[in-house]
KELUM-981700 format. One record per residue: residue in one letter; x, z, y of N, C-alpha, C, O in turn. Coordinates in steps of 0.02 Angstrom, whole numbers, plus 32768, in hexadecimal, padded with zeros to 4 digits. Atoms other than C-alpha are relative to their C-alpha. Last residue first. Layout:
N
[a, [X, Z, Y], [X, Z, Y], [X, Z, Y], [X, Z, Y]]
...
! end
This chain:
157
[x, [7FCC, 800C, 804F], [83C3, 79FE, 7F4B], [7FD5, 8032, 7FE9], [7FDA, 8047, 7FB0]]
[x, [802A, 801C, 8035], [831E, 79F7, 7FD1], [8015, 8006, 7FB3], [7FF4, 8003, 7F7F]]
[x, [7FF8, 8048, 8000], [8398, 7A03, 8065], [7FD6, 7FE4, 7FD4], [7FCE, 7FA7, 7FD6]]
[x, [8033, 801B, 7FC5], [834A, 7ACA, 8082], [8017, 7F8C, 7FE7], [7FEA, 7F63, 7FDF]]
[x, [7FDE, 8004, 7FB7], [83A7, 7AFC, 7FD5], [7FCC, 7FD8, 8035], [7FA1, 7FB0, 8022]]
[x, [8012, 803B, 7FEB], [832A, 7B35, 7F58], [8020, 7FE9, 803B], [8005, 7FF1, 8071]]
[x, [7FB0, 8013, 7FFD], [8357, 7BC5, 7F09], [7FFF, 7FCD, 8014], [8029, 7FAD, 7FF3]]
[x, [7FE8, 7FCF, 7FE9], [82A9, 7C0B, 7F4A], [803B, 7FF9, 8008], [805B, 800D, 8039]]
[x, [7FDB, 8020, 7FC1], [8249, 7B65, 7F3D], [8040, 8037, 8014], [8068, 8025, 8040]]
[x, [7FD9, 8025, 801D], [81FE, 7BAD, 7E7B], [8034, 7FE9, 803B], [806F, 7FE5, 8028]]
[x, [7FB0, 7FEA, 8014], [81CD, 7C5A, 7EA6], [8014, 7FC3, 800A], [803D, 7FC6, 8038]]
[x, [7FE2, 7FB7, 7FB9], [8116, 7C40, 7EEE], [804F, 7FF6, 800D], [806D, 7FE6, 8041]]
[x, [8022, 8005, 7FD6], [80E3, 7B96, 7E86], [8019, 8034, 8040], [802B, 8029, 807A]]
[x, [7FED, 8030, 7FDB], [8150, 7BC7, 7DF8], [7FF8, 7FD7, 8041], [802A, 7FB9, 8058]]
[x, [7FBA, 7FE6, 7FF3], [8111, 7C66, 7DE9], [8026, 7FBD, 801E], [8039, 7FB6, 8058]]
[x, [7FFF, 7FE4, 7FB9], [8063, 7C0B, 7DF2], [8050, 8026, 801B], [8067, 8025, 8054]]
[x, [7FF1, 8034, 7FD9], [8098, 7B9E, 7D65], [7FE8, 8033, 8055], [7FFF, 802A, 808E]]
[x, [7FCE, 8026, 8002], [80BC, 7C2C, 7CF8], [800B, 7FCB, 8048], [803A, 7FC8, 8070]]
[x, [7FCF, 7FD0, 7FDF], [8034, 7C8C, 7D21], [8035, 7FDC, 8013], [8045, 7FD1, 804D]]
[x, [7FBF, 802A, 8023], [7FC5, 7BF3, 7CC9], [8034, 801B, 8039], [804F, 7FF5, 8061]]
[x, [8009, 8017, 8042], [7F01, 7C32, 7CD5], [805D, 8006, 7FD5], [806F, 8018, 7F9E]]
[x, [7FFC, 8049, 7FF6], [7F26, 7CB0, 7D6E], [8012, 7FCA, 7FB3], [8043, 7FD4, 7F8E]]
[x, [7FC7, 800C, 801D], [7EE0, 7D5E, 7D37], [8011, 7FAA, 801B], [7FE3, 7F81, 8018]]
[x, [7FEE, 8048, 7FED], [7E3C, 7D64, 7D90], [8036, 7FE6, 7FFC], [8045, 7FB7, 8021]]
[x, [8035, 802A, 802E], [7E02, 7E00, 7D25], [8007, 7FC3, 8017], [7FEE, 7F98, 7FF3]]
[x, [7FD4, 8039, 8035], [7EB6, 7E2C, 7D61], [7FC0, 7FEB, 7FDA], [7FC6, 7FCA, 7FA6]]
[x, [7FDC, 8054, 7FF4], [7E59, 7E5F, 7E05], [802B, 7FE6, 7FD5], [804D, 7FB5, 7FE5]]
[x, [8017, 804B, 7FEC], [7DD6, 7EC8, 7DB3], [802C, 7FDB, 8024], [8020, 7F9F, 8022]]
[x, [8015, 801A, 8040], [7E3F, 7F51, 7D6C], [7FED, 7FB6, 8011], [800B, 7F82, 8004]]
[x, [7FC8, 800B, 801D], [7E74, 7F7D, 7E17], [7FFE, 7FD7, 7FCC], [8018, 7FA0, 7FD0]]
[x, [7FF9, 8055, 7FBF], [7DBA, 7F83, 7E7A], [805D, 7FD2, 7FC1], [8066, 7F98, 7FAE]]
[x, [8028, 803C, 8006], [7D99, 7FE8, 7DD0], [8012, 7FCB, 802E], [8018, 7F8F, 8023]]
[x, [7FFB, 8017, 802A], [7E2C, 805E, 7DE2], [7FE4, 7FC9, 7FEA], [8006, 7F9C, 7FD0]]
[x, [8039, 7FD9, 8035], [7E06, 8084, 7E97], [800A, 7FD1, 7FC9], [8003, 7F95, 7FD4]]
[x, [8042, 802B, 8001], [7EAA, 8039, 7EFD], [7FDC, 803D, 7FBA], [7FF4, 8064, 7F91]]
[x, [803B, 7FE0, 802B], [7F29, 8084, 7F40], [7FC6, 7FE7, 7FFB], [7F9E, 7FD9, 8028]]
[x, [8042, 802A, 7FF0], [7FCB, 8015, 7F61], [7FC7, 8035, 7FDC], [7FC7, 8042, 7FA0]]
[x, [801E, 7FE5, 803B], [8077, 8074, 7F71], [7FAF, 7FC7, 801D], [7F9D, 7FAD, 8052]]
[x, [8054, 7FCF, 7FF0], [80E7, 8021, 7FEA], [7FD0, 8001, 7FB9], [7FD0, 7FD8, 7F8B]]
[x, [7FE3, 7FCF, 7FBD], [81AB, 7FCB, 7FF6], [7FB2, 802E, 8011], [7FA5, 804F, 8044]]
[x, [7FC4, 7FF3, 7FE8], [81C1, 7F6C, 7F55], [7FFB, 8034, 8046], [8028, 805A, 8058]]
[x, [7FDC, 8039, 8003], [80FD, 7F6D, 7F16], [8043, 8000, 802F], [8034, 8010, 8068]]
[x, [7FC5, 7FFD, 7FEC], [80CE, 801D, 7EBC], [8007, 7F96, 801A], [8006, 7F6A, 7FEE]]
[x, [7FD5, 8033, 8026], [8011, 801A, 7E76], [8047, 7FE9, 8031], [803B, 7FBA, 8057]]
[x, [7FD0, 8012, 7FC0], [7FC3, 80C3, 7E91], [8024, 7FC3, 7FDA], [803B, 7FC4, 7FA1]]
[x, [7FBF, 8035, 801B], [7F31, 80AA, 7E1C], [8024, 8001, 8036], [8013, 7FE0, 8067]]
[x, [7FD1, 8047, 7FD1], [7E96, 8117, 7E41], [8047, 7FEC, 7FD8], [805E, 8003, 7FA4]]
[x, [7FD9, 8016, 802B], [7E00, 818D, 7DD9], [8030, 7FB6, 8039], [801A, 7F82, 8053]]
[x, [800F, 803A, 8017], [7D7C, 81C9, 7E44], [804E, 8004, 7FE5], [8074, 8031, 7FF8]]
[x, [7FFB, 7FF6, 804B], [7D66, 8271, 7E67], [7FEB, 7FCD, 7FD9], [7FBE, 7FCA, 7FB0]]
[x, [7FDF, 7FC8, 801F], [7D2F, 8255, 7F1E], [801B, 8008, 7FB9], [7FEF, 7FE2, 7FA4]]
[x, [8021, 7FDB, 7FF0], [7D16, 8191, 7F51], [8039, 804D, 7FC4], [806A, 804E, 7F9E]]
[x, [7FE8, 7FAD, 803A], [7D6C, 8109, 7F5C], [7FD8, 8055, 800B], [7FD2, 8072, 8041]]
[x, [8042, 7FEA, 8040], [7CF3, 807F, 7FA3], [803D, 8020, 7FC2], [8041, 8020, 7F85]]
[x, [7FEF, 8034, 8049], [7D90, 8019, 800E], [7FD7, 801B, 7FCB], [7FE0, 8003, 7F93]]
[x, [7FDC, 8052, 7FDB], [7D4D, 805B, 80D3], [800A, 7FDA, 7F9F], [7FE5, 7FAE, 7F89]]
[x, [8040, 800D, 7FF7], [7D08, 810A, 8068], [8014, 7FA9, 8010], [8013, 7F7C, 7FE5]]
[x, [8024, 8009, 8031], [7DBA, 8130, 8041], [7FC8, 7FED, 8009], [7FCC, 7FBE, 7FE1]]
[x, [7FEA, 8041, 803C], [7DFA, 810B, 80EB], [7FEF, 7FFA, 7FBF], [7FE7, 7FBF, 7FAF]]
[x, [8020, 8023, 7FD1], [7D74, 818C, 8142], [8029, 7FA5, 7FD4], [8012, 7F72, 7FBA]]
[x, [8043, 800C, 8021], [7D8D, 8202, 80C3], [7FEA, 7FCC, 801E], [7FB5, 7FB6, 8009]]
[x, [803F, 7FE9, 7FBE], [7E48, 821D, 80F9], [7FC0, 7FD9, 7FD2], [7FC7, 7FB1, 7FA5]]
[x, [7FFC, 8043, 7FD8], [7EC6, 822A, 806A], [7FB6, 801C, 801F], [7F8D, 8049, 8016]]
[x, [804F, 7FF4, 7FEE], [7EF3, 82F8, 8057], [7FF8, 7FB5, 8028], [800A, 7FAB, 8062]]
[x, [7FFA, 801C, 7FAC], [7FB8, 82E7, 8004], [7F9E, 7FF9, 8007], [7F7B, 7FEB, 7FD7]]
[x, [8042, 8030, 7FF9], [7FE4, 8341, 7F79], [7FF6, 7FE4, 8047], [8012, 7FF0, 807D]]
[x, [7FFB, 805D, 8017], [807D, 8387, 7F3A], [7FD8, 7FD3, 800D], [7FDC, 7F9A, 7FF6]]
[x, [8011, 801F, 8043], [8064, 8432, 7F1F], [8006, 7FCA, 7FFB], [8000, 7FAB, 7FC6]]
[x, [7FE0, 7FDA, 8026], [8096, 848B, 7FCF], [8012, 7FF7, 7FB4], [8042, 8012, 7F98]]
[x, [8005, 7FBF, 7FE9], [8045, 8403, 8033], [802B, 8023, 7FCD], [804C, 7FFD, 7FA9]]
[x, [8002, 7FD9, 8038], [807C, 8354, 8051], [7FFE, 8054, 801D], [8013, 8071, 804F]]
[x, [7FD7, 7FC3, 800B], [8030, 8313, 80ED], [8010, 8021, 7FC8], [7FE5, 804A, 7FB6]]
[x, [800D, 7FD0, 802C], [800C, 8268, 8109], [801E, 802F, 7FF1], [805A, 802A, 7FE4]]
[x, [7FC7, 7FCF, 802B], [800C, 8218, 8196], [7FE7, 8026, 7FDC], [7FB8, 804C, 7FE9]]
[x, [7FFD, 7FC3, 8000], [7F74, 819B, 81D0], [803C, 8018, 7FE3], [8050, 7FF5, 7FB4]]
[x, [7FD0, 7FDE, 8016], [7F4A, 80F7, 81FC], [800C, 803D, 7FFA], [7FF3, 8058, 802B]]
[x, [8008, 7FC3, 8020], [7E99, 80E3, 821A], [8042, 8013, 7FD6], [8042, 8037, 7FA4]]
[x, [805C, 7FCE, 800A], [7E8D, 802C, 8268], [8001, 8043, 7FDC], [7FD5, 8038, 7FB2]]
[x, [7FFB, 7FD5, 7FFB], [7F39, 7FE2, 8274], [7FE2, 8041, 8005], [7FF0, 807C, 800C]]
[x, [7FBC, 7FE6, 8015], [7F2B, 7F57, 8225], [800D, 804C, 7FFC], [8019, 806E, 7FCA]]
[x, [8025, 7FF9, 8032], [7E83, 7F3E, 8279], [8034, 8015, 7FCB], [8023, 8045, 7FA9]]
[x, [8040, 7FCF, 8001], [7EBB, 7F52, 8328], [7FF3, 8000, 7FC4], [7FE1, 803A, 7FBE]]
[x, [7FEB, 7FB7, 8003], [7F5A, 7EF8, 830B], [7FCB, 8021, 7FF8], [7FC5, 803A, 7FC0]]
[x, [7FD8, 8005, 8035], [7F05, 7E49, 82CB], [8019, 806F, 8007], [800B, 809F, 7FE4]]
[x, [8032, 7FEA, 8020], [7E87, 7E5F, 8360], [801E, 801A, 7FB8], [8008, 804C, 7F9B]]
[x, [8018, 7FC9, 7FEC], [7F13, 7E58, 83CD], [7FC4, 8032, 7FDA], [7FB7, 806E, 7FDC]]
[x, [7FE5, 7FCA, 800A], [7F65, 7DE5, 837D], [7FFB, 8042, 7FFC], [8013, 806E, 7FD9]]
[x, [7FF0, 7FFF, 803F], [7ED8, 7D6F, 8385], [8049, 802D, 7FEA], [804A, 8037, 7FAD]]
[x, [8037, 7FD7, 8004], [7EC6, 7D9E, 8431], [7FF4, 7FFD, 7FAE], [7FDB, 802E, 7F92]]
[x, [8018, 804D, 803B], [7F5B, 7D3C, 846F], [7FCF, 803C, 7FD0], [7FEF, 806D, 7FBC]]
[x, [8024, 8040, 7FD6], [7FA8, 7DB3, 84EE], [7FE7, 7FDA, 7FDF], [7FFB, 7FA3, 7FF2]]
[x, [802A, 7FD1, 7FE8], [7FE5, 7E3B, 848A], [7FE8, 7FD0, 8023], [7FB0, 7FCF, 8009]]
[x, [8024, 800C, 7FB6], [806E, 7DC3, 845B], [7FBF, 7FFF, 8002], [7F9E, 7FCD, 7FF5]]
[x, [8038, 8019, 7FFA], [80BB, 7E1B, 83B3], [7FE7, 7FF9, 8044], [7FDF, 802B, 8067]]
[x, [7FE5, 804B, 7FD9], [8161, 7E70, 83CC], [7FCC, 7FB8, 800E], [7FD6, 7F89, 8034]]
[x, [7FDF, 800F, 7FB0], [8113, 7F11, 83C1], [802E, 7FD7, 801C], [8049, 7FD8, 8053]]
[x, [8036, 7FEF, 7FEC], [80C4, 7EF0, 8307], [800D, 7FF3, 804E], [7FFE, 7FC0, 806D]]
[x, [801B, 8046, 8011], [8178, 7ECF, 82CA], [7FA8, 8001, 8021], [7FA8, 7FC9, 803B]]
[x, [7FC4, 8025, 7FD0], [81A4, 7F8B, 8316], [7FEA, 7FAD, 8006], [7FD9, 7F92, 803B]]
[x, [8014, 7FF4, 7FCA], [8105, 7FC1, 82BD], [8026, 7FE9, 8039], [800F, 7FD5, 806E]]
[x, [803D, 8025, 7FEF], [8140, 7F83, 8226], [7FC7, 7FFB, 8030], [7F98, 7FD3, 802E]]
[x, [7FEA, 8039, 7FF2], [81DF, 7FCC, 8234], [7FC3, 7FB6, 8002], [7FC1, 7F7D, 8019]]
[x, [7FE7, 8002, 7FC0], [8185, 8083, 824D], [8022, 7F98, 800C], [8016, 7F77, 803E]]
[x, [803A, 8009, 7FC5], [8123, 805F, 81B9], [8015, 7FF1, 8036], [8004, 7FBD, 8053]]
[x, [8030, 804A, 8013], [81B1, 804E, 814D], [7FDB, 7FE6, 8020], [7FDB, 7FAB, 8031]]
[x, [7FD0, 802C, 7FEB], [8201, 80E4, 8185], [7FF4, 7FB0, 7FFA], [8006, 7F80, 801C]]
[x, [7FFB, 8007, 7FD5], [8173, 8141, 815D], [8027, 7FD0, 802C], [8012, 7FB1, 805D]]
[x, [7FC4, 7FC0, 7FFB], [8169, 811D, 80A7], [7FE8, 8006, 805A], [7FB7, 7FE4, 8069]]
[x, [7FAB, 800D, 7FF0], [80D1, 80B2, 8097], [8020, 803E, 801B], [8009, 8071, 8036]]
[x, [7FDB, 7FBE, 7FF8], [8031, 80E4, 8046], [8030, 7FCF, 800B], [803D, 7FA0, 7FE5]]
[x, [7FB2, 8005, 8007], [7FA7, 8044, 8045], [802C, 8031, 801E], [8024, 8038, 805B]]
[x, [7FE4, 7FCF, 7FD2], [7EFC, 804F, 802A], [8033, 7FEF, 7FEE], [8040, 7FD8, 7FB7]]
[x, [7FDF, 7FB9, 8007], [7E8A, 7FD6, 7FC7], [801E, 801C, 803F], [8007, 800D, 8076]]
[x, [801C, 7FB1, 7FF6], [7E07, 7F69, 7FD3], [8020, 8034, 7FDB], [800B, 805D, 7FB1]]
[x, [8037, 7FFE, 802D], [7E68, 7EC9, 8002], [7FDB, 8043, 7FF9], [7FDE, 806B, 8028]]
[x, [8026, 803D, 7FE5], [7ED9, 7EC9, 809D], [7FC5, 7FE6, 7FD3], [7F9B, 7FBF, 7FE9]]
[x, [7FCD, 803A, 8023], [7F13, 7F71, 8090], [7FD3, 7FC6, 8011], [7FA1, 7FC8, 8035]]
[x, [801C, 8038, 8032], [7EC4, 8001, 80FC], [803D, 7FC1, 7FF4], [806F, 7FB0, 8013]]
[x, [8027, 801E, 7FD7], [7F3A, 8099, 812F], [7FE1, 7FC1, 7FC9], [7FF1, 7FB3, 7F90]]
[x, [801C, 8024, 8007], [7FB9, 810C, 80FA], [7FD9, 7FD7, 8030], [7FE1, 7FD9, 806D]]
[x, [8050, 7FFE, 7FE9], [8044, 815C, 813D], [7FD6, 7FD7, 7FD4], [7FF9, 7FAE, 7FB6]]
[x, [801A, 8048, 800A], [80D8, 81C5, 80E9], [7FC2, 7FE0, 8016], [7F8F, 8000, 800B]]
[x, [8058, 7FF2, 7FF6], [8145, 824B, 8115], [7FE7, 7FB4, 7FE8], [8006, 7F7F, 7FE3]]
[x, [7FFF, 804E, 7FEC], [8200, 8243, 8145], [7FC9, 7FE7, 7FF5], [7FB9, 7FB8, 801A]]
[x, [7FE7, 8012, 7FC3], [8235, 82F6, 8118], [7FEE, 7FCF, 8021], [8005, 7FD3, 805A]]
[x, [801C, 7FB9, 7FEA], [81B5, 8323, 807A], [802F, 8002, 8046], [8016, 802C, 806C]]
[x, [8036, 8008, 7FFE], [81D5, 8267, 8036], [7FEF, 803E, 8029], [7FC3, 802E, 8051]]
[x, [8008, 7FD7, 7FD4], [829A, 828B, 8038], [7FBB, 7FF2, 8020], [7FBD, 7FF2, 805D]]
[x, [7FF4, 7FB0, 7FD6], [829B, 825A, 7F95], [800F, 8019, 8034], [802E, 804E, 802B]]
[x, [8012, 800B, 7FAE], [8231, 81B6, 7F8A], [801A, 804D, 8008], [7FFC, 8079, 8027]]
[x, [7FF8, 8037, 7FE6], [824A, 8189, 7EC5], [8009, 7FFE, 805B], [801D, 7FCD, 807C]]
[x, [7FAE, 8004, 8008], [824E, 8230, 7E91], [800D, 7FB6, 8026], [8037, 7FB4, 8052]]
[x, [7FD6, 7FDA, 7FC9], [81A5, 823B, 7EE1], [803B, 8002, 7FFC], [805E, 800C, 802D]]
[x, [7FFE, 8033, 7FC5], [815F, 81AF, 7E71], [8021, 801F, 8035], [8041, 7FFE, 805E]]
[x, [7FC1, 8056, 800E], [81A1, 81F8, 7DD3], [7FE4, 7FE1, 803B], [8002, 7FAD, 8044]]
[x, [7FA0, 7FEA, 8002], [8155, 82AC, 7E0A], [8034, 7FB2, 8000], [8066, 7F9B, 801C]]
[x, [7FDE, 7FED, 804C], [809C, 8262, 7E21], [8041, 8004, 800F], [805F, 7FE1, 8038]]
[x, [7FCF, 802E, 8017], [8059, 826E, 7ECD], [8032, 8004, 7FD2], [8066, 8025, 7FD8]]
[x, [7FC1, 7FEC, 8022], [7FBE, 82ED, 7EB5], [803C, 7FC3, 8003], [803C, 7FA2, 7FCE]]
[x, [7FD6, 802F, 8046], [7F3D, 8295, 7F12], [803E, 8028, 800C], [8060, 802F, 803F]]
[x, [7FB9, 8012, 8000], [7EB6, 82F6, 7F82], [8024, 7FEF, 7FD3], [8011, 7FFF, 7F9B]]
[x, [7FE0, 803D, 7FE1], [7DFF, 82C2, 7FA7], [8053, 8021, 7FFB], [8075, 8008, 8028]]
[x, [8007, 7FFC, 7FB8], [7DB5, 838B, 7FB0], [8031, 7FA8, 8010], [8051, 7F9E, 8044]]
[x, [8041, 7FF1, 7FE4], [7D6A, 8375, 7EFB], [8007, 7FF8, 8056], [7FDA, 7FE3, 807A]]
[x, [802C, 7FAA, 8017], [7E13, 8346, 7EAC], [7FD3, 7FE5, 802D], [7FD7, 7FAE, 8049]]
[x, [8005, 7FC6, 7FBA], [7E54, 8285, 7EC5], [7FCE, 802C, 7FE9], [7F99, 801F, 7FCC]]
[x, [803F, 7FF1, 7FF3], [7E92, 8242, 7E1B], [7FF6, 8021, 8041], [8019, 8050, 8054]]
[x, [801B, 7FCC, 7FE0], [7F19, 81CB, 7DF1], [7FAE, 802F, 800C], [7F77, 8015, 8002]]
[x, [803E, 7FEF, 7FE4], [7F67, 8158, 7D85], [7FEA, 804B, 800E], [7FEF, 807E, 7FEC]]
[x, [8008, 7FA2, 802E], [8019, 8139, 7D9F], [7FAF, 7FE8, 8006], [7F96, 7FC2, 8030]]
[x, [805A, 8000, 7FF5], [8053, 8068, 7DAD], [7FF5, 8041, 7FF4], [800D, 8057, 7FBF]]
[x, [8033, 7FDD, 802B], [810D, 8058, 7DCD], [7FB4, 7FE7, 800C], [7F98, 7FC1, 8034]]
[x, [8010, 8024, 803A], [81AE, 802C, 7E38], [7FB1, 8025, 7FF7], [7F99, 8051, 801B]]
[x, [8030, 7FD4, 801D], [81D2, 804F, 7EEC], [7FE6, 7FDD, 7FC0], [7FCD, 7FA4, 7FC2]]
[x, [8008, 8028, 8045], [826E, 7FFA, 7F36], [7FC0, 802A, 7FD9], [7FDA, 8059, 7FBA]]
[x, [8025, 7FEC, 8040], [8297, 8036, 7FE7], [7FEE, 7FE2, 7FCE], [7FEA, 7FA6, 7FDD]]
[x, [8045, 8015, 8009], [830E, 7FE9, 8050], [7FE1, 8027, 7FC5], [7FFB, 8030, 7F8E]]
! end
């Protein structure tokens, strides 16, 4: 399984492409064999997954009953402007203009790849910034709240 740590900040040049910083590529070395796609996230960002990643989430996707239209709509939008990315000779990858525009990133803007265990998250620094302006008052108890049932045997002990 993949494990992706970090936060880099980024810049896309004039023609929309992102340099993927060295410490995140060590992290994913056979990235230039095995490729990586993006696509929209569920807030207003983008989301880079390895390839292999994708592919199992597309598998999970095709067990979904296509018949029930709320799935259907579910895939369609999911899957709305996926794309592969191509590293080129330097390290960069050319994201599509059509998904930047979709989450209001724009050219020679300033971004935050933010690493969560199995996919990179791109978000425009500001959309980024602004969601710990809603920091949760008492972390603590939300950890507890998410985390706390985890060692939690099913009998209740």
């Amino acid at each position: 399984m993949v494990q992706l740590l970090g936060e880099f900040d980024c810049k896309l040049d004039a023609k929309g492409r992102l340099m993927i910083p060295s410490s995140l590529k060590k992290q994913l070395p056979n990235l230039e064999q095995e490729g990586l796609i993006i696509n929209r996230g569920f807030e207003k960002n983008l989301v880079i997954y390895p390839k292999k990643v994708w592919q199992e989430i597309v598998e999970d996707l095709g067990k979904l009953n296509a018949y029930e239209q709320k799935t259907r709509e579910f895939i369609r939008y999911f899957t709305r402007g996926a794309t592969e990315l191509i590293l080129d000779a330097t390290g960069r990858v050319n994201l599509p203009k059509t998904l930047l525009e979709s989450v209001g990133i724009s050219i020679n803007t300033e971004i935050i790849l933010a690493c969560q265990f199995d996919k990179i998250e791109v978000w425009s620094r500001t959309a980024y910034e602004a969601l710990f302006d809603h920091e949760p008052e008492n972390f603590a108890k939300l950890a507890e709240e998410i985390m706390g049932n985890l060692n939690r045997r099913d009998d209740g002990k």
